[in-house]
Phi, psi and omega in degrees: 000320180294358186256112183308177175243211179175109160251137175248163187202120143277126199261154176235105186260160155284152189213123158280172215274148178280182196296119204279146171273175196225176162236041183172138193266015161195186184226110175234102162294195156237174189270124192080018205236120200292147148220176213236137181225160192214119180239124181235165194237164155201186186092338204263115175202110013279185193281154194270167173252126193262133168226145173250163178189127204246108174102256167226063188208130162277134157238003216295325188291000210233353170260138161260148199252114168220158206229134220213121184264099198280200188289345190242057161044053162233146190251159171254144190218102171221123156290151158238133202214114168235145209216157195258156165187147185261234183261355198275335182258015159251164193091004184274174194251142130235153196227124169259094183268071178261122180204180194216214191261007173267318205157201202174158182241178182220123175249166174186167190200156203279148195257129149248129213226083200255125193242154201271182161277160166248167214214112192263157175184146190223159184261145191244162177239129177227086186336129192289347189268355160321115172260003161222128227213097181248166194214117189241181179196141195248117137211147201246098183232172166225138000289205193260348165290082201271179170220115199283137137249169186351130162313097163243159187261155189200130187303178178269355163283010157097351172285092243267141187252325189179146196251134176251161131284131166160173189264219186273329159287123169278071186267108160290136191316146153262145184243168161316150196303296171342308178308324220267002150322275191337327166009276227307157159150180177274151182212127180253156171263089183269152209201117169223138157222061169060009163250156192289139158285179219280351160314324191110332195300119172253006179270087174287134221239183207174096206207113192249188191221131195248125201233143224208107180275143124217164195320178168281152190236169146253109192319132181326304198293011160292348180306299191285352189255009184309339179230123185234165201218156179193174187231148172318151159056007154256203191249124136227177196271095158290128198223141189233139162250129165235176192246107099275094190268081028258168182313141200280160189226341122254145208219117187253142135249149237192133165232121179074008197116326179241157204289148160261141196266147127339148162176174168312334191256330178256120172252225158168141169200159169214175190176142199298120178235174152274114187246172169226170205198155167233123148243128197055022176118353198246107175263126213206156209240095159261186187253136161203197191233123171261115161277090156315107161230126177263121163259124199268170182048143124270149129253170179345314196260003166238030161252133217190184147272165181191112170266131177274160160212128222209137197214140150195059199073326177245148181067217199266154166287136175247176165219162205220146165237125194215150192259129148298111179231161185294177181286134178260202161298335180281003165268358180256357167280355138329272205298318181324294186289344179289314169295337172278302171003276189310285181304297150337289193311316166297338178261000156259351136343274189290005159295315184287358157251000139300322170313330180264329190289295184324340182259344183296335179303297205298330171297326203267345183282305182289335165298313177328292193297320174222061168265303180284358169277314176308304189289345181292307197289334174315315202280333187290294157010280207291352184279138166319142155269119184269102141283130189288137180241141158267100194290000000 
């Protein structure tokens, strides 16, 4: 009985897993581009489980786990998760959630996602009597510290008219009211805050249209039509070009002081051209318009002047003046010469074929003549020949 008893019992308890560790106190990436984060658990029996989640996105199927038990039966858990994400996730946390069947902690740490901007510019409308003319442009990249360059304005054919200054506001010089026609046109915003997008591109671009109502203008390129030509008893055309934003809503032509009617003789039409024009110093191909009047038979009396006037609302009515003239002489020594051209070759042609008949005569003339002589000698040739024998 003085001899004790001795029972031993292993108590075996569960311990939830202590707080998970990240192995970066934060994740600052590129868009698209994978990076890899590491979360370990320890402490934990039975073994904790790791889930991951980044933003509101389970990736937890997309980490892999390995797991390592030590001498006082607790296991080490440590994930690894590497993962793609564009832009929509930055500034979002990821969360590391490790636990088992007692509970579990959650740690978690900031996502940075640096992406080039995308670079907004939206389109205005403007009056030519406006005397301020802004353009503004937003971009939204990370980080966020951008560098605005050079402005440029650009006809909608893509031709660059001119380079600004300027920022996220755009102010165009002021020009004369008459001038601000010249506006109109695309205007781009360039923006980099130094990362590349996935192009390779760190300059990123952003480009609206800016539209300036003003009176109609008449186009440079009318300089050349100002003197128009025609011949008695045909049709010609007269054609004037213009620049109008918004489109003329009259639209006249005028002789001597007075309008011309519709008629068999006078027509009239118009239509959408590629016109040229200079803006701001620059001759650039824009969308216009061509008016067309045609006049049929001409006579005498309807070589003249003859004005267009044109109105669409805004500001003042302009006019065009175009001179009708008869054909002059430098269009006719083309033909003059063409025509002597033309008139040479035929008359040495037929010289030259009187030069052959004449000589085919003369052969045949000359064959006449000393054919029977030719035959005389011939005939002697062919008479026997008498040997003498001398005895």
């Amino acid at each position: 009985l003085d001899i004790p008893m001795t029972t031993t019992a292993l108590i075996y308890l569960h311990l939830m897993p202590l707080m998970p560790v990240f192995s970066a106190s934060l994740v600052n990436t590129f868009e698209m581009v994978p990076f890899s984060i590491s979360c370990t658990s320890t402490g934990s029996r039975p073994v904790a489980a790791i889930w991951w989640i980044i933003g509101q996105t389970d990736v937890t199927n997309l980490a892999l786990s390995k797991e390592k038990q030590g001498v006082d039966e607790t296991f080490m858990v440590t994930s690894t998760l590497t993962y793609t994400v564009d832009r929509n996730f930055n500034l979002q946390s990821i969360k590391c959630t490790a636990n088992n069947t007692i509970g579990g902690f959650l740690n978690q740490i900031n996502l940075f996602v640096r992406f080039p901007p995308d670079v907004s510019v939206y389109n205005v409308t403007y009056e030519m009597t406006d005397p301020t003319r802004i353009i503004n442009c937003t971009a939204d990249g990370y980080p966020d510290t951008y560098t605005f360059y050079k402005w440029q304005h650009r006809s909608l054919y893509g031709h660059i008219i001119r380079e600004l200054d300027g920022d996220t506001i755009l102010t165009l010089p002021l020009v004369p009211t008459t001038l601000r026609y010249q506006d109109n046109g695309e205007y781009v915003c360039t923006v980099s805050n130094g990362i590349q997008g996935p192009d390779g591109v760190e300059k990123r671009q952003g480009a609206a249209k800016m539209t300036v109502y003003a009176q109609p203008v008449f186009t440079s390129d009318n300089d050349a039509r100002n003197i128009q030509y025609g011949d008695i008893g045909t049709t010609v055309h007269i054609v004037v070009h213009v620049f109008s934003v918004p489109k003329f809503i009259y639209n006249a032509w005028f002789n001597k002081g007075k309008q011309i009617q519709t008629s068999t003789k006078f027509l009239f039409s118009e239509s959408l051209t590629e016109v040229e024009d200079v803006f701001h110093g620059k001759t650039v191909k824009v969308d216009g318009y061509k008016s067309i009047l045609t006049i049929n038979d001409l006579t005498k009396e309807d070589f003249t002047n003859y004005t267009l006037i044109l109105e669409n609302g805004i500001g003042k009515s302009v006019e065009h003046t175009v001179v009708l003239e008869l054909s002059t002489s430098t269009t006719k020594p083309a033909t003059l010469s063409s025509g002597v051209i033309i008139g040479a070759v035929c008359g040495s042609l037929v010289a030259l074929i009187v030069l052959m008949v004449l000589l085919v005569c003369l052969i045949i003339r000359i064959r006449k003549v000393f054919q029977p002589l030719a035959q005389h000698w011939n005939g002697k040739d062919d008479a026997p020949k008498h040997t003498n024998d001398v005895h």
